[in-house]
C-alpha positions in Angstrom: -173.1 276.3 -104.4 -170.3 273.9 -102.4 -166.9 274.7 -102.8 -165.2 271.4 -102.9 -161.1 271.6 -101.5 -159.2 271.4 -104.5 -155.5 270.3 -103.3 -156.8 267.9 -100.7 -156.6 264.5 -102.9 -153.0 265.7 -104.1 -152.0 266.7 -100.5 -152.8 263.5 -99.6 -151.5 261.6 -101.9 -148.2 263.1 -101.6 -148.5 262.4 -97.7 -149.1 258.5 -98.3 -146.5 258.4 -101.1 -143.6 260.2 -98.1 -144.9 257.8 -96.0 -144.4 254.2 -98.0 -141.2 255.9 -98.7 -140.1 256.3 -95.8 -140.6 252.9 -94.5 -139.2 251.4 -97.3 -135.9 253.2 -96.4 -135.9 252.8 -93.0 -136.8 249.1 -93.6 -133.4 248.9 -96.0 -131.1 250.6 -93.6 -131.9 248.4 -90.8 -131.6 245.3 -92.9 -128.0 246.0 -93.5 -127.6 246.9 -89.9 -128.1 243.8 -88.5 -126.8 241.9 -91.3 -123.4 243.4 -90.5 -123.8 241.9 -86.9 -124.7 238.4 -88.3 -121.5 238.7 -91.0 -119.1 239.6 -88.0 -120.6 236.3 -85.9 -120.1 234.2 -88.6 -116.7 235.7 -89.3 -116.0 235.2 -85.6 -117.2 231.5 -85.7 -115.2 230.8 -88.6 -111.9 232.1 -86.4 -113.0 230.0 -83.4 -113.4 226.8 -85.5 -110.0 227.6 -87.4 -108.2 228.0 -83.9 -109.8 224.8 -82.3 -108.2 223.2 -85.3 -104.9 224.6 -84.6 -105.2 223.2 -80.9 -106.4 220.2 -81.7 -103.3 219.7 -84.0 -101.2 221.1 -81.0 -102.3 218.5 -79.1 -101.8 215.5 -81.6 -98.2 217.1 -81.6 -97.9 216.7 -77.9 -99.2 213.1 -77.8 -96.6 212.5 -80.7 -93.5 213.3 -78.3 -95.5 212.3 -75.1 -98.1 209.6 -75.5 -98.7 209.4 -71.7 -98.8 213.3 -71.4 -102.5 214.2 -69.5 -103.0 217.6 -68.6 -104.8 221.0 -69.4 -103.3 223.3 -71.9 -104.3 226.9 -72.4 -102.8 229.3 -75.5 -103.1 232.6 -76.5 -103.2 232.2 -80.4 -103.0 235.4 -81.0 -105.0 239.0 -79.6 -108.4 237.7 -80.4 -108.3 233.9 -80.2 -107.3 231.6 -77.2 -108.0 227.9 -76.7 -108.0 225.4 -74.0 -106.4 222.0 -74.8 -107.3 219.1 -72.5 -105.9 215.4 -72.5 -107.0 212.5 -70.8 -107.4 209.2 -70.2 -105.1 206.3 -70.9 -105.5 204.6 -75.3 -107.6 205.6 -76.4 -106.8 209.3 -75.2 -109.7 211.9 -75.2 -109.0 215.3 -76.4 -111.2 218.3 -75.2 -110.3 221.5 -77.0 -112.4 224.8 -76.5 -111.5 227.7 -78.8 -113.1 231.5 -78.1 -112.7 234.1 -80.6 -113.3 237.4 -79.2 -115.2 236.3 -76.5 -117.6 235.9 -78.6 -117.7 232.8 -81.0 -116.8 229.2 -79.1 -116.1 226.2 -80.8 -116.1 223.0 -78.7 -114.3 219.4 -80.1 -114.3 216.1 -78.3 -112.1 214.4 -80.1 -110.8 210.3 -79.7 -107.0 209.7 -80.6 -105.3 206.4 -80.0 -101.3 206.6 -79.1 -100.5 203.3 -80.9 -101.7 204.4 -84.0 -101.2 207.8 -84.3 -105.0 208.2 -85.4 -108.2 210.0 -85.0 -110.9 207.4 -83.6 -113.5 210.1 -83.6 -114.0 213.9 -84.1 -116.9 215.7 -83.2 -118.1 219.3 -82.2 -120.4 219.8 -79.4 -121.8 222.5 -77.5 
């Protein structure tokens, strides 16, 4: 007569349940992990585009006053975002703003102005 081992299908089972268990959580955890890095890089982006915005008006404000002025402009916006304005050419004037956020998130414009007008010939964002 075989003796057959009783608590081996439950022992099993209860291995393969701990298992699946276990990968689903580990699976959940790192899911929100890196979706916290992906929320802070869009947050970041969102800072940098919000900054080169602020330049780029910065900039129309200078050519306002000064519709020859042609130069490089750099400002600190504030601890995390800085930008870097530059004017050039003669009308229509081409506008070249790069704003950082963090060091992290860049947002580059090329943007066409024209002096006589006051106007924005063409706005776009490169990279």
């Amino acid at each position: 007569m075989k003796k057959t081992p009783s608590g081996f299908v439950a022992l099993m089972s209860a291995v393969i349940i701990s298992a699946v268990l276990l990968s689903v959580a580990v699976s959940a955890s790192l899911t929100g992990f890196f979706e916290r890095g992906n929320t802070l890089n869009f947050e970041l982006k969102e800072r940098s585009v919000a900054a080169a915005d602020a330049c780029a008006d910065k900039a129309f404000y200078l050519l306002t006053g000064d519709t020859t002025y042609v130069g490089l402009s750099v400002y600190t916006l504030n601890s995390l975002d800085t930008c870097r304005v530059l004017v050039m050419g003669n009308n229509p004037k081409t506008i070249k703003v790069q704003a950082t956020s963090s060091n992290a998130a860049v947002t580059n414009l090329l943007i066409g102005y024209s002096t006589t007008t006051s106007s924005v010939l063409s706005w776009q964002e490169t990279t």
